[in-house]
C-alpha positions in Angstrom: 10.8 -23.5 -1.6 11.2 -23.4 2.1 9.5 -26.1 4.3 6.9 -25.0 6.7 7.7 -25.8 9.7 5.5 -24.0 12.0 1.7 -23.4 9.9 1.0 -20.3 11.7 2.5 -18.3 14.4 2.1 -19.2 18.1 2.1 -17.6 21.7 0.6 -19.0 24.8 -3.1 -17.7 25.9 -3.3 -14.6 27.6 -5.1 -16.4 30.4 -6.8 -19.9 31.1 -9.5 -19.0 29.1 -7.6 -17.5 25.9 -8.6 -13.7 24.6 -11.1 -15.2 22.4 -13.2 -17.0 24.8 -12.6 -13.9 26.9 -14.9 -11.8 24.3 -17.7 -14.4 22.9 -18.0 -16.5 26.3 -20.0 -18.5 27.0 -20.3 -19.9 24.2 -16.9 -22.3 23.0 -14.9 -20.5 20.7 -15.2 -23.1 18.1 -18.3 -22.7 18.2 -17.8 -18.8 17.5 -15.7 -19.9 14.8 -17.7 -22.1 12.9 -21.2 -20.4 13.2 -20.6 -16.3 13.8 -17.1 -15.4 12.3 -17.8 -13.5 9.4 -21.2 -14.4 9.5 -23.3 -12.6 11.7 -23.6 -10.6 14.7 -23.3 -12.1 18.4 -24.5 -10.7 21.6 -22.8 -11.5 25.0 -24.7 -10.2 27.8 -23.1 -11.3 31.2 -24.9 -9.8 33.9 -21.9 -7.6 35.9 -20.2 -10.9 36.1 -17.5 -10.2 33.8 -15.0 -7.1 34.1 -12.6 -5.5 31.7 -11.3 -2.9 33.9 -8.0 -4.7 33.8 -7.6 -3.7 30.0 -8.6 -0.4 30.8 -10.3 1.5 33.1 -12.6 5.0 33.6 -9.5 5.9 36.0 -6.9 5.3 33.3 -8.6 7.6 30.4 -9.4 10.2 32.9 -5.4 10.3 34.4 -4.0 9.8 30.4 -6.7 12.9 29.8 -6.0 15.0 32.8 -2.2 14.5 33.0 -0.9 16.1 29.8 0.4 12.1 28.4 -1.9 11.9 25.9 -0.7 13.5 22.4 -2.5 13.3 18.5 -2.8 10.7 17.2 -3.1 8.8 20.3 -6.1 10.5 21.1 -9.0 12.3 19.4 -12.2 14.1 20.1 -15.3 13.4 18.3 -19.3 14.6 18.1 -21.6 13.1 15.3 -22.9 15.9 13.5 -19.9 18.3 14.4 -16.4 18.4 12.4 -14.0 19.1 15.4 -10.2 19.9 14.8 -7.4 18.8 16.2 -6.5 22.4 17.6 -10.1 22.9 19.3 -8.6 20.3 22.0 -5.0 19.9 22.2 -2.2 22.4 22.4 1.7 22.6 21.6 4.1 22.8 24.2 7.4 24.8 23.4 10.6 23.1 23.4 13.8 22.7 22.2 15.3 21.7 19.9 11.2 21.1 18.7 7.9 21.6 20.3 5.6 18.5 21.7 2.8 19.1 19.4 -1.0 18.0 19.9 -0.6 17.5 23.1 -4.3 17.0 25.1 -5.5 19.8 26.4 -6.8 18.8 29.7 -9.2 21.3 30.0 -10.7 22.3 26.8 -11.2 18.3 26.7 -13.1 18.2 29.8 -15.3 21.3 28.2 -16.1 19.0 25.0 -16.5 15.8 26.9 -19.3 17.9 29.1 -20.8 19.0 25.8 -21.2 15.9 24.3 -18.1 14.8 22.4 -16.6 11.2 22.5 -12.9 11.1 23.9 -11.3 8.3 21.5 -8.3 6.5 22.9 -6.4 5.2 19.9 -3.5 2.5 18.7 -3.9 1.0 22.4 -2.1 -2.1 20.9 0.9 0.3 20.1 1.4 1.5 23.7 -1.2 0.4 26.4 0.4 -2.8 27.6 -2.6 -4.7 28.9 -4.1 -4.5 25.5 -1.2 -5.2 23.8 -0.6 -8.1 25.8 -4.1 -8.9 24.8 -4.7 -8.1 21.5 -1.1 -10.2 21.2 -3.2 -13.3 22.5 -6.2 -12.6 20.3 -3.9 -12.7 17.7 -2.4 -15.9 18.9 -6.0 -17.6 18.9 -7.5 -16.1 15.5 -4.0 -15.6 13.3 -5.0 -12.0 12.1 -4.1 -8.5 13.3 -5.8 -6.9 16.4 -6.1 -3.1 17.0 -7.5 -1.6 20.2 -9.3 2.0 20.6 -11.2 3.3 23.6 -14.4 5.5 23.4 -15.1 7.1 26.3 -18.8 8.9 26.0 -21.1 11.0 27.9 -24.4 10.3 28.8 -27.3 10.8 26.0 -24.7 11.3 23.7 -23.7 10.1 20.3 -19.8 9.8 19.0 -20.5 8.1 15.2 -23.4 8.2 13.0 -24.5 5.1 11.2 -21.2 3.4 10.0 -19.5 -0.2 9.2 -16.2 -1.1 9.8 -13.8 -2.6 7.3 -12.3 -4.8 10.1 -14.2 -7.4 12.4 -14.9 -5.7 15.9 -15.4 -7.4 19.6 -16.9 -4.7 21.5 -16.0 -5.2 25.2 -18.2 -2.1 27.8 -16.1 -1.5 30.1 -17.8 0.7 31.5 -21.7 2.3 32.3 -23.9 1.6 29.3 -24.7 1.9 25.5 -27.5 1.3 23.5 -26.2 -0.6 20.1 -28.2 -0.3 16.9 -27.5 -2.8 14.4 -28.3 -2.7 10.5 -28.0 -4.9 7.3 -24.5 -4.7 5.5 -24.5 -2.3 2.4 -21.3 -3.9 2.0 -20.5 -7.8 2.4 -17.1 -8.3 4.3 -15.9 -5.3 2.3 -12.5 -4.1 1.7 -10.9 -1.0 3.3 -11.8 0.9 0.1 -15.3 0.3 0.1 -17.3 2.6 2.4 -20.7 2.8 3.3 -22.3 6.1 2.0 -25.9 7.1 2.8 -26.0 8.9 -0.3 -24.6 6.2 -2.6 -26.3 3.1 -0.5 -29.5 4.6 0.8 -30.2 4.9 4.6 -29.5 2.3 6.8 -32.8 0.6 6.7 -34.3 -1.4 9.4 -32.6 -2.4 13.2 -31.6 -6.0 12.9 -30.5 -5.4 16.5 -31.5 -3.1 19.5 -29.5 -4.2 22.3 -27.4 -2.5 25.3 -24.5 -3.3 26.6 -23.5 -3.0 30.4 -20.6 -3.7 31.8 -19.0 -7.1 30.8 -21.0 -7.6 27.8 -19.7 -8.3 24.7 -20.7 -7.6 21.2 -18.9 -9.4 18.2 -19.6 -7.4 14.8 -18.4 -9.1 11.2 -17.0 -6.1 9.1 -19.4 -4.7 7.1 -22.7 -4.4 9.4 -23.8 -1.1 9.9 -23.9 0.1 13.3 -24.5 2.9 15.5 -24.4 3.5 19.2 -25.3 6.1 22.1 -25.4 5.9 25.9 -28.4 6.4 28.2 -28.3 7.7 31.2 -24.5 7.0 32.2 -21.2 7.7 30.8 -20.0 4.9 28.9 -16.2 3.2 28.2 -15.8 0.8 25.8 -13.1 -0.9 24.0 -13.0 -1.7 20.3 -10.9 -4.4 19.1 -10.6 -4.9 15.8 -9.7 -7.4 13.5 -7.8 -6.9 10.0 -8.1 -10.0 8.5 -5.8 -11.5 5.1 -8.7 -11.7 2.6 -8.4 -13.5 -0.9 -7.8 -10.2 -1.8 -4.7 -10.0 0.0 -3.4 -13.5 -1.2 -3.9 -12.9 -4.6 -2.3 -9.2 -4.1 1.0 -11.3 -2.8 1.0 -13.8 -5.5 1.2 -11.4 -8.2 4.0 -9.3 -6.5 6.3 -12.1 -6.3 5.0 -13.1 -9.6 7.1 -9.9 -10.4 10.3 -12.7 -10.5 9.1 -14.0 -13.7 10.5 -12.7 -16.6 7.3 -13.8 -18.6 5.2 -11.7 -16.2 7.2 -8.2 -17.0 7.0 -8.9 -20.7 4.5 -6.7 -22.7 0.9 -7.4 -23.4 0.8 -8.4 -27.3 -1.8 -6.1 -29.5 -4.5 -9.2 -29.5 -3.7 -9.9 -25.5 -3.0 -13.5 -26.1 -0.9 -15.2 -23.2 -2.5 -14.6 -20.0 -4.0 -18.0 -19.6 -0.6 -19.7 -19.6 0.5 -17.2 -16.8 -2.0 -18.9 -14.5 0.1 -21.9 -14.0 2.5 -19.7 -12.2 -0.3 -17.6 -10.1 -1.5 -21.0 -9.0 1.6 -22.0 -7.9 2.0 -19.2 -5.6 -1.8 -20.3 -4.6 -0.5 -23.0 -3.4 -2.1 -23.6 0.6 1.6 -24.1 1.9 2.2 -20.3 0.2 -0.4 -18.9 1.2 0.0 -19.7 4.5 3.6 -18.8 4.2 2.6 -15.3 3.5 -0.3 -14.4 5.6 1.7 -16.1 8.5 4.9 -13.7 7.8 2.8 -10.7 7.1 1.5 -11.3 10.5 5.5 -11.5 12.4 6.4 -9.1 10.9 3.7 -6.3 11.6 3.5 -6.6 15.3 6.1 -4.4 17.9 7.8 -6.6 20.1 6.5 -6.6 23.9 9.9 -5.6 25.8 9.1 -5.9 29.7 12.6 -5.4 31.3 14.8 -5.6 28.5 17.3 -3.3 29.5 18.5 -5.6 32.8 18.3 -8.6 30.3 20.8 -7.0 28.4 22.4 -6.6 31.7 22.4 -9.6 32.9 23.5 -11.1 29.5 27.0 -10.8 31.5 26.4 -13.5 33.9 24.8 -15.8 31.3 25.8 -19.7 31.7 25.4 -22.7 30.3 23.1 -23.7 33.2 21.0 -20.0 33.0 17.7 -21.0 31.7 15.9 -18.8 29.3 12.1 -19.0 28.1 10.3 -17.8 24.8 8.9 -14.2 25.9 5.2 -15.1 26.4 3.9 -12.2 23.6 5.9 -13.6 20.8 4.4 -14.6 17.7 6.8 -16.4 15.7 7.1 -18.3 12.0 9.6 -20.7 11.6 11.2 -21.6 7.8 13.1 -24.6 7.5 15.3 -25.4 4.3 15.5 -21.7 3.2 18.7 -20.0 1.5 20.2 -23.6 1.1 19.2 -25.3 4.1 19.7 -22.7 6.7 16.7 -21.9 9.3 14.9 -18.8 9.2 13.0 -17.6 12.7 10.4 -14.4 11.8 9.0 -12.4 14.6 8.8 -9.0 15.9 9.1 -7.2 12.6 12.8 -9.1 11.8 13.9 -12.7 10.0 17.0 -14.2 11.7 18.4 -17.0 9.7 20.4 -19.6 11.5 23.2 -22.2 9.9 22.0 -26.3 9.4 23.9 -27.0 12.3 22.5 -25.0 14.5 18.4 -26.4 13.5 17.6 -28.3 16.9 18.8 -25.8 18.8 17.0 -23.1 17.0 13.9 -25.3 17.1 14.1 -26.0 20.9 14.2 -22.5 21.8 11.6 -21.3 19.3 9.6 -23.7 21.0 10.5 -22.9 24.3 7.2 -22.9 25.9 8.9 -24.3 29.7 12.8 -22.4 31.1 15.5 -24.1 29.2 19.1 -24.1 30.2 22.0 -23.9 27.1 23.2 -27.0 28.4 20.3 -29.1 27.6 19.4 -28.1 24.7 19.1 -31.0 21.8 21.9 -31.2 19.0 25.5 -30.5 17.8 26.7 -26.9 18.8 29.6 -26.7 21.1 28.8 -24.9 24.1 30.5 -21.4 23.5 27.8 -21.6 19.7 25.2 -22.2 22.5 26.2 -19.1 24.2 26.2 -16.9 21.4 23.0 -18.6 20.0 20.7 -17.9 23.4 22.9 -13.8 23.5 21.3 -13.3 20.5 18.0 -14.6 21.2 17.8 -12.5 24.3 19.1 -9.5 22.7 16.7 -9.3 19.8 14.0 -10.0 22.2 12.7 -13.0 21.5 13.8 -15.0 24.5 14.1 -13.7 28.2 16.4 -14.6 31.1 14.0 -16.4 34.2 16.1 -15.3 37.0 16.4 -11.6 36.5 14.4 -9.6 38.3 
């Protein structure tokens, strides 16, 4: 079995404070950790002195809106209590060889958002660089998947009726207000199949929490809670990040698939359904902490995009690379590194790919995996010539992982 040599993947913060404390400040986010995460709800109510704008702004939906950029599904429009369709606000703009289909409609948009509906900005993570720079670092400080969507609503209006979410949400308001109205779970930490359903669970019951958020507050909510929300008197923006965590569910799930190896596993169940309990010796091996780990940490790598700022002049400049050019781990990389795997070699996950290095080449690999300061080729630790140091950092750069400091 490979050896673990990295536990879980790691980036550097976001900022000074990391995109954790960002969303539950001021309280530590240990403390967050140990006493709200998955536990209950938490309210951060800052008083104006706290912006997101920088993540997203009232400016930059209207201009995505307005400006003809924004196309399904990286936008919707909704109105609790209405059903709208896709075609009542977007269009399709011919081209050729193929049309750009649901494409905003600027103005029948505008006519819902007067109305009442919720414009929701969607996948932010995916394409939205300041939140996928920061959703990059929340994942950095929590280990799990972030998603970011934007609801922008009109005043006295509502987008969602009573709901939970089967992800962990940090509400940041961006913008104006919104009242929040928080219920008993129906569900505890459910999974994405299990849905709340007024008709199957009853109504929502009593408000545990009746609390508005202004700009700069905050409001953590463990999957599960029910939860609605409508603005007063203002238009409101506020971001949703969520948070898809690797249940038990999801271990076990990965245990039995590569349990799939095992002859004894694909054998037929006997008529009286004796055997299972010696099979259990081989689940528990794959239950292992240092598997487990293993496989949430990888499932992590190798679900997020990379973050390519200026990738086409590093290619570029790959031309005039040096044994004295120093190079740096790109700051949004999450990485897993595998030592000992396919008969010693070392295997570097990250970005959606596994690049697996020979033996001889481990410190090096190591050193710039780590690469947290600029490194030059020339000082890196261990054996390789310098032309295998060459070829090592090229690769590096052109799969993304590391950047060139000197080009502009």
């Amino acid at each position: 079995m490979p050896q673990i040599r990295t536990s879980a993947p790691r980036t550097p913060r976001a900022s000074s404070t990391g995109a954790l404390a960002r969303c539950v400040e001021p309280i530590p986010a240990e403390e967050f950790l140990a006493e709200y995460w998955e536990e209950r709800p938490l309210v951060r109510l800052r008083d104006g002195d706290v912006s997101f704008d920088d993540l997203l702004s009232e400016a930059d939906v209207e201009r995505l809106v307005t400006s003809g950029e924004l196309r399904h599904p990286a936008f919707r429009v909704v109105k609790a209590g209405e059903k709208l369709r896709l075609g009542d606000y977007s269009t399709d703009i011919p081209w050729r060889p193929s049309a750009f289909r649901g494409v905003a409609d600027a103005e029948r948009v505008a006519a819902a958002f007067a109305d009442g509906a919720t414009i929701v900005v969607q996948g932010l993570h995916h394409w939205w660089r300041p939140l996928s720079v920061f959703c990059r670092a929340l994942e950095a400080d929590l280990g799990e998947p972030a998603q970011a969507n934007a609801y922008y609503t009109p005043r006295g209006s509502q987008g969602l009726p009573v709901h939970h979410d089967t992800h962990d949400v940090f509400v940041l308001q961006v913008a104006g207000e919104k009242r929040w109205l928080v219920y008993e779970p129906a569900w505890e930490l459910p999974l994405k199949d299990q849905r709340y359903s007024e008709a199957e669970h009853g109504s929502a019951g009593e408000v545990v929490k009746d609390v508005t958020l202004r700009a700069g507050d905050t409001l953590y909510l463990p999957r599960g809670w029910l939860h609605e929300a409508v603005t007063s008197e203002s238009d409101s923006l506020h971001l949703t990040i969520g948070v898809n965590v690797y249940t038990w569910s999801d271990a076990l799930r990965g245990a039995l698939r590569e349990l799939a190896s095992e002859v004894d596993v694909r054998r037929s169940v006997p008529a009286d359904g004796s055997g299972g309990r010696e099979l259990l010796d081989l689940l528990a091996e794959r239950l292992e902490p240092d598997e487990v780990v293993r496989r949430k940490a990888r499932r992590l790598v190798h679900g997020r995009r990379p973050i390519l700022d200026g990738q086409l002049r590093q290619l570029r400049a790959l031309e005039r690379l040096t044994l004295d050019s120093e190079v740096v781990r790109r700051p949004e990389v999450l990485y897993f590194l595998e030592d000992g795997v396919d008969g010693g070699r070392v295997r570097l996950s990250f970005a959606g790919r596994s690049l697996t290095f020979p033996s001889r080449a481990r410190d090096e690999v190591e050193a710039l995996a780590e690469a947290d300061e600029p490194v030059a080729p020339r000082d890196l630790p261990g054996s390789l010539d310098e032309a295998g140091r060459i070829v090592l950092v090229r690769r590096l750069v052109r799969e993304g992982y590391l950047r060139l400091v000197d080009v502009e």
